[in-house]
C-alpha positions as CSV (number, residue, x, y, z in Angstrom):
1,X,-4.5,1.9,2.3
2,X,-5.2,3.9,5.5
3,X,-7.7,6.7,5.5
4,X,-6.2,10.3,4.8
5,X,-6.6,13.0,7.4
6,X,-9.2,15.8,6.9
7,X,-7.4,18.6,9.3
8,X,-9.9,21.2,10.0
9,X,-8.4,24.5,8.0
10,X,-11.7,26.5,8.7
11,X,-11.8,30.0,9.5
12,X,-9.4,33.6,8.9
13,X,-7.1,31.6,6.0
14,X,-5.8,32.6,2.5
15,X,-8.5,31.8,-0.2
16,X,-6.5,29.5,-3.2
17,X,-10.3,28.7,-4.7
18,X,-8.1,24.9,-5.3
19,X,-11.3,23.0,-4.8
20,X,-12.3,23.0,-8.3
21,X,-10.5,23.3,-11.8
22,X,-10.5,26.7,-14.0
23,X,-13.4,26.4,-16.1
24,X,-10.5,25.7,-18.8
25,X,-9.7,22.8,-17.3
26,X,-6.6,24.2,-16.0
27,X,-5.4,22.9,-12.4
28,X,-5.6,25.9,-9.7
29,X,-2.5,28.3,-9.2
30,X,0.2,27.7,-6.3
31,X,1.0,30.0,-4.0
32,X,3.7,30.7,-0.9
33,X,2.6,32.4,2.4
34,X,5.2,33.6,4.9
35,X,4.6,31.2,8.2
36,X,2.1,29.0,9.1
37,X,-0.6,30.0,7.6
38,X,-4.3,28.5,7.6
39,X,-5.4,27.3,3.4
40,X,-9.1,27.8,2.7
41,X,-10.3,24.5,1.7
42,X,-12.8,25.8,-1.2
43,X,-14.8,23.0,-2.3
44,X,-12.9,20.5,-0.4
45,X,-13.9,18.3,2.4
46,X,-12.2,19.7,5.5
47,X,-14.6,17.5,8.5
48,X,-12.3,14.6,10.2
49,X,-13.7,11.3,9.8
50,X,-13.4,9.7,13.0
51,X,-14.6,6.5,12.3
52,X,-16.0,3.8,14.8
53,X,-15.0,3.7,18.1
54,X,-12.5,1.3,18.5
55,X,-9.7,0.4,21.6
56,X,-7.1,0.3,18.7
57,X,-7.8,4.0,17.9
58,X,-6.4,4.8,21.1
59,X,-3.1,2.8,20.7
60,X,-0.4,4.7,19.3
61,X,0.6,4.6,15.5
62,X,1.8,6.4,13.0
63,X,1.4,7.2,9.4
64,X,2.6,5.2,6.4
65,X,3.4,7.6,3.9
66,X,6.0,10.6,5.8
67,X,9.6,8.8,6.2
68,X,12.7,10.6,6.1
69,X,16.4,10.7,7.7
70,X,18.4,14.0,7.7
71,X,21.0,14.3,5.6
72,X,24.0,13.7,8.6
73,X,21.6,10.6,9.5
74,X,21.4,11.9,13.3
75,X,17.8,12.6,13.2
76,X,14.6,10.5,11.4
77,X,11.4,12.1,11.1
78,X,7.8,10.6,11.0
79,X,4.4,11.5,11.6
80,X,2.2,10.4,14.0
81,X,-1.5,9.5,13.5
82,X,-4.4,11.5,14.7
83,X,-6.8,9.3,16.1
84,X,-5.8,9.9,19.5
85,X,-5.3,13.0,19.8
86,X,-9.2,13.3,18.9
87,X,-9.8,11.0,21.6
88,X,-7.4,13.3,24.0
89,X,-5.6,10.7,24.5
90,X,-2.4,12.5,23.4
91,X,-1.7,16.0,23.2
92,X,0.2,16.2,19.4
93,X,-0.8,14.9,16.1
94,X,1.9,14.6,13.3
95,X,5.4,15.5,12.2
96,X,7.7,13.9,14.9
97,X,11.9,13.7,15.0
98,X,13.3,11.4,16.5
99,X,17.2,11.1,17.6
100,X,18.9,7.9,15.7
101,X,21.6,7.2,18.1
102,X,19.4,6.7,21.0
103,X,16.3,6.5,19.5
104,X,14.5,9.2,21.7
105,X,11.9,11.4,20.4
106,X,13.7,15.1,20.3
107,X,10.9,17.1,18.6
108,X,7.1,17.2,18.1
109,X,5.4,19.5,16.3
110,X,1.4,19.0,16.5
111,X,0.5,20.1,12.8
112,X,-1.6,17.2,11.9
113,X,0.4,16.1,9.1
114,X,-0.2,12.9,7.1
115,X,1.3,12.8,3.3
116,X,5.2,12.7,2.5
117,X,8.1,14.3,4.2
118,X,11.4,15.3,2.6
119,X,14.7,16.7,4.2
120,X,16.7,19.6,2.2
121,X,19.8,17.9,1.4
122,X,22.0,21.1,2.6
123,X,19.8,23.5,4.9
124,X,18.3,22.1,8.5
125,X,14.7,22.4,6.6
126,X,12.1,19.6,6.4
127,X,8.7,19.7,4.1
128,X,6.0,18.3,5.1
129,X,2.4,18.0,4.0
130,X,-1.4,17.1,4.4
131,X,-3.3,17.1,1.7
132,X,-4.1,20.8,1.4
133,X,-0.7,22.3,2.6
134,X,2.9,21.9,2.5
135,X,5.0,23.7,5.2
136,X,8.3,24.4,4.7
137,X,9.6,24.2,8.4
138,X,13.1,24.2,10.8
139,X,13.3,20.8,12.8
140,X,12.4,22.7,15.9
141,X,8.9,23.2,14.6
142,X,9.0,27.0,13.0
143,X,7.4,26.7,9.5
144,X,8.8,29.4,7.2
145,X,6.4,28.9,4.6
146,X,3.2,27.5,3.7
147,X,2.7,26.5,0.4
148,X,-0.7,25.7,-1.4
149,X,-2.6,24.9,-4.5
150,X,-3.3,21.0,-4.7
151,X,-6.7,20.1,-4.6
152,X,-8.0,18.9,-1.5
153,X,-10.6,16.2,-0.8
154,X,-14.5,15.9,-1.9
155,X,-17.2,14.1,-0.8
156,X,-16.7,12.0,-4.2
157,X,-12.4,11.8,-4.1
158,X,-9.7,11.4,-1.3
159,X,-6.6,13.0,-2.4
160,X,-3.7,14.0,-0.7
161,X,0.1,14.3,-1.2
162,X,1.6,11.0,-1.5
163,X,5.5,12.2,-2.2
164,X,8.1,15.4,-1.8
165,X,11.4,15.8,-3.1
166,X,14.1,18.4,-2.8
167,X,16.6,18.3,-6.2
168,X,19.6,17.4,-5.9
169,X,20.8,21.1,-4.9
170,X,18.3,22.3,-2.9
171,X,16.7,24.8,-5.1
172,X,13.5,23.3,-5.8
173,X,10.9,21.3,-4.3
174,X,8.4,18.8,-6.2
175,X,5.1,18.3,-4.7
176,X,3.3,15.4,-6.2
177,X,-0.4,14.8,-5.4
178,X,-3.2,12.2,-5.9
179,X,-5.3,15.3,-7.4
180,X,-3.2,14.9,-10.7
181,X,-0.5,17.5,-10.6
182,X,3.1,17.7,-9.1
183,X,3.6,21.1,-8.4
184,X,7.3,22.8,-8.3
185,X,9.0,25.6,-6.3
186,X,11.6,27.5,-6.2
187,X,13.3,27.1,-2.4
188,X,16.9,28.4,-3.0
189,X,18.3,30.0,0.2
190,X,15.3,30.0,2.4
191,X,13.2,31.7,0.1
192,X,9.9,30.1,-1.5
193,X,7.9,31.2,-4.9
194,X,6.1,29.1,-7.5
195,X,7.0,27.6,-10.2
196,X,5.5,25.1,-13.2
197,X,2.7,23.3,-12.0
198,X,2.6,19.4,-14.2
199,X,-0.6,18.6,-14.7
200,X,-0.6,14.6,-15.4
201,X,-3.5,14.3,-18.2
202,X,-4.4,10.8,-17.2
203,X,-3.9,8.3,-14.7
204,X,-3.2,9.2,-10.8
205,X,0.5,10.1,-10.2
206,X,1.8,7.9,-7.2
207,X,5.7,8.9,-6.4
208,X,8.1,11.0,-8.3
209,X,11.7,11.0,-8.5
210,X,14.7,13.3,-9.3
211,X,17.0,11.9,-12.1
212,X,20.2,13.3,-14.4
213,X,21.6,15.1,-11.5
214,X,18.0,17.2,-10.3
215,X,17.4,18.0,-14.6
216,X,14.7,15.6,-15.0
217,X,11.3,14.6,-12.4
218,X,10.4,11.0,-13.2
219,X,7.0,10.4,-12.8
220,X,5.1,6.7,-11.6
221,X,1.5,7.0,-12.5
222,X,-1.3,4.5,-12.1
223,X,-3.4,3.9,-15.2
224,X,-0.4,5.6,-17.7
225,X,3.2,4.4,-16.7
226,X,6.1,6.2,-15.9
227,X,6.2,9.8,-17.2
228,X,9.7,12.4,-17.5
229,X,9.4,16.0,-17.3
230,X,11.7,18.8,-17.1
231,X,12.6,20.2,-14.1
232,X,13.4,23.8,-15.6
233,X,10.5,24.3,-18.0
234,X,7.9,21.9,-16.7
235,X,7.7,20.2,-20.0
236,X,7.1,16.4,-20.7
237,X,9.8,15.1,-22.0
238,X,9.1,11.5,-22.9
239,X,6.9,8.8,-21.7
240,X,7.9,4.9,-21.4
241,X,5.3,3.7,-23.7
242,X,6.5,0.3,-23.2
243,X,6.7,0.2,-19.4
244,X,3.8,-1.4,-17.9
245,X,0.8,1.4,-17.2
246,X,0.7,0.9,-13.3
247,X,3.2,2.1,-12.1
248,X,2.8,3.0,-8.5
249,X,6.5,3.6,-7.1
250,X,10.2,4.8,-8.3
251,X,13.3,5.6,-7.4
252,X,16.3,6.7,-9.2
253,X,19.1,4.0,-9.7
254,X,22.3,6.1,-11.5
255,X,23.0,6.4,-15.0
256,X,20.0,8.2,-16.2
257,X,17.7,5.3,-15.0
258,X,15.0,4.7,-13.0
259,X,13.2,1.6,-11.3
260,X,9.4,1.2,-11.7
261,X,7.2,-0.6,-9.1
262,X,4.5,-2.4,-11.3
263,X,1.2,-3.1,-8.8
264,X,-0.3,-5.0,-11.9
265,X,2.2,-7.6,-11.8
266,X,4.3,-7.4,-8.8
267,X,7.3,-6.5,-10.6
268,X,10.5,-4.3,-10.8
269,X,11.5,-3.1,-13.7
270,X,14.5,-1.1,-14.9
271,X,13.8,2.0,-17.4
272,X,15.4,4.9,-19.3
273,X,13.7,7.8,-21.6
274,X,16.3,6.5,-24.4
275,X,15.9,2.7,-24.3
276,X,13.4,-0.1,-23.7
277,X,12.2,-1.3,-20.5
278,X,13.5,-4.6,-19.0
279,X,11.4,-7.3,-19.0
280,X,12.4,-7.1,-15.2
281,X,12.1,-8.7,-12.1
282,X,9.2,-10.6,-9.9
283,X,8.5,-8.9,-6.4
284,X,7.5,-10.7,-3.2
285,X,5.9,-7.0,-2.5
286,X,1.8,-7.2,-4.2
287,X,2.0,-2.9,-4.4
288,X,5.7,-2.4,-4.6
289,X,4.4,1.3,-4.2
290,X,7.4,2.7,-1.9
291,X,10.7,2.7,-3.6
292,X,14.2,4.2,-1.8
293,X,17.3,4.2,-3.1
294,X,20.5,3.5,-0.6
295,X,24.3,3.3,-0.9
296,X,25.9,1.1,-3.8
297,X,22.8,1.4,-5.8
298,X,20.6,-0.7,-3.1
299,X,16.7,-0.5,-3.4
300,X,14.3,-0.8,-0.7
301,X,10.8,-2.5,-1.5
302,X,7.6,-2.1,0.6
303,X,4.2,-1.0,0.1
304,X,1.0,-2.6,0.4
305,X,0.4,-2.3,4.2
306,X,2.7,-5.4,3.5
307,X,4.7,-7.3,6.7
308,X,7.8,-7.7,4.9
309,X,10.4,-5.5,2.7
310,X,12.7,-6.4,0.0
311,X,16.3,-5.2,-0.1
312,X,17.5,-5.9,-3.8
313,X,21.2,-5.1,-4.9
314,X,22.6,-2.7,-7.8
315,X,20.8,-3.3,-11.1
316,X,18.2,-5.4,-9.2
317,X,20.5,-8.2,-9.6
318,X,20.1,-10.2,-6.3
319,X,17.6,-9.8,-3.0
320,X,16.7,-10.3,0.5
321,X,13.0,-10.4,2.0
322,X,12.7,-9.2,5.7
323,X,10.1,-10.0,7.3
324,X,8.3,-8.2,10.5
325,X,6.7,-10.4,13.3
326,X,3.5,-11.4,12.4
327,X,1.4,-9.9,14.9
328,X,2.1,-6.8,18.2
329,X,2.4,-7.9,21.3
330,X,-0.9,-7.0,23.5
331,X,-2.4,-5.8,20.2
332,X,-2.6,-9.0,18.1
333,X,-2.9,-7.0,14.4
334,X,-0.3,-7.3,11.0
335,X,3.0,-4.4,11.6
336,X,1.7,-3.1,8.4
337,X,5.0,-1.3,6.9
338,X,5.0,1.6,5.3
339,X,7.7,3.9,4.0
340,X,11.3,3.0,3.8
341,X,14.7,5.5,3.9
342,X,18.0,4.9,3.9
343,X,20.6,6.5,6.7
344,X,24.0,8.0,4.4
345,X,25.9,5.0,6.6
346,X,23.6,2.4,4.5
347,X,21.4,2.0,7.6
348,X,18.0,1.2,7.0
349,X,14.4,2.9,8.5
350,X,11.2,1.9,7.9
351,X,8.0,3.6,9.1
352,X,5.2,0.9,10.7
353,X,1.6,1.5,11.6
354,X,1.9,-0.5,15.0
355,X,5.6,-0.5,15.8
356,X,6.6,3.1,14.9
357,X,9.9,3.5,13.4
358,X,12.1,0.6,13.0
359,X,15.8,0.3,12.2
360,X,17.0,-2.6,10.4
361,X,21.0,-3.6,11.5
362,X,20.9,-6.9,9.1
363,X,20.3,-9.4,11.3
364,X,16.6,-7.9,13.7
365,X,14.4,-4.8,13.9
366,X,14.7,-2.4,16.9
367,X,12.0,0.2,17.4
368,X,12.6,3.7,18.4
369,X,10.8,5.2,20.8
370,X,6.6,5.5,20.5
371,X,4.5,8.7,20.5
């Protein structure tokens, strides 16, 4: 996996005190500040790691983790890589929209973003995150609110915040980090205030989904399985004892059920809170860790930094791999594919370290255009 950002978040900020845990053991509070607003970092490591000097930090690229289309499907949204704006080689770092009709970069906003992005199914609002903050932002760059609490990085742990997900009707937001909590908020009609923070006892929690119509957060989690809370109270509701224990990715697939990327196994498998797991179904995919659910019941396979994604039917019941070239011309490394997202047409986007944001029409990959 690629190396998470450390934005520098030093100076004037809000103190959370989220670098360590209550002396209860409790995770730290949540909070919402009005704009864009600096998070004190407490204990956390908050010094970029730069790395070697190499002539591929200076090539553009973006991150694997932040993937989403707008709810219309006219605009895509990714987040490009900070190397090279360290290097001055470009003058933005992070959340970038693009226009999917001619592919066209419309929007750039320079907040050094790196974890998940998610679009509000009805309002023109996008969250995105590092792995201290989560702004709550319009497409033209104004963030509304910043939002705080998960744990940031040590000098013993990397965390950051792998996945967001608006319910169903906008009104909450679920922020799931690598620290061991997803944290929820209350987002109806543009305001922001906390709600239940799920602490996940054991394990790391990898990607979270929304099920029975926004009730119920389904949880993957490395090292446990797959966990289901309530949305409402913030109560565990079951656990699929007899799912496999590393589960790294899920999406929602109708019907009360979810699918489960096993990395263990490199398998699929099909689960409810009231019945048995599926044996299930072998995946091409060695972490099948990014999951998205399209039109018709489709399911989207990647993870990895694999070069191919699977595209597997309702009820996992047939597939297709697609592969991407095996190497970038003048640059000679792997595409390495990230995230997948599905356009409401059934158009499918895929985020790439090396190629940026591709769009799959069935028969070739065309690139939109590069930071």
């Amino acid at each position: 996996m690629s190396g998470t950002t450390r934005r520098a978040l030093l100076g004037a900020g809000l103190i959370l005190g989220a670098g360590t845990l209550s002396a209860c053991g409790r995770p730290p509070g949540s909070v919402c500040v009005e704009g864009d607003q600096q998070l004190d970092p407490g204990g956390g490591v908050s010094i970029p790691f730069l790395g070697a000097e190499t002539p591929l930090r200076r090539e553009p690229q973006l991150g694997l983790l932040g993937l989403v289309v707008s709810p219309d499907g006219t605009r895509v949204a990714a987040q490009e890589w900070w190397h090279r704006k360290s290097l001055s080689e470009s003058r933005t770092a992070g959340t970038t929209i693009w226009d999917t009709a001619s592919g066209e970069i419309v929007t750039r906003f320079d907040d050094s973003m790196t974890g998940a992005i998610a679009w509000h199914p009805q309002d023109d609002l996008i969250a995105t995150a590092s792995e201290l903050a989560i702004h709550l932002a319009r497409p033209d760059g104004e963030v509304l609110w910043t939002l705080g609490g998960h744990v940031p990085s040590d000098s013993l742990r990397s965390r950051i915040v792998r996945d967001l997900a608006f319910s169903p009707d906008g009104d909450q937001l679920a922020s799931l980090s690598t620290d061991g909590t997803v944290r929820l908020w209350t987002v109806a009609a543009g305001t922001c205030s906390t709600a239940q923070v799920l602490r996940i006892s054991s394990g790391t929690p990898m990607a979270l989904t929304y099920m029975q119509g926004g009730a119920q957060i389904a949880v993957a989690v490395q090292g446990r399985g797959t966990e289901v809370w309530d949305a409402r109270t913030g109560e565990r509701v079951a656990t699929l004892e007899d799912c496999s224990q590393d589960a790294v990715g899920i999406a929602a697939s109708g019907r009360g059920r979810v699918i489960v990327g096993i990395a263990e196994e490199a398998r699929l498998q099909s689960a409810s809170p009231d019945s048995e797991c599926e044996p299930g179904v072998e995946s091409g995919i060695p972490v099948p860790e990014f999951l998205a659910a399209g039109p018709g019941g489709r399911i989207a396979v990647s993870g990895g930094e694999s070069g191919r994604v699977e595209l597997w039917g309702a009820g996992l019941a047939n597939h297709e791999r697609v592969d991407l070239p095996e190497s970038i011309p003048d640059l000679g490394v792997p595409g390495e594919l990230g995230r997948t997202t599905w356009g409401p047409d059934g158009t499918l986007f895929a985020v790439t370290r090396w190629w940026g944001v591709i769009v799959w029409d069935g028969q070739e990959w065309s690139p939109l255009e590069m930071p």
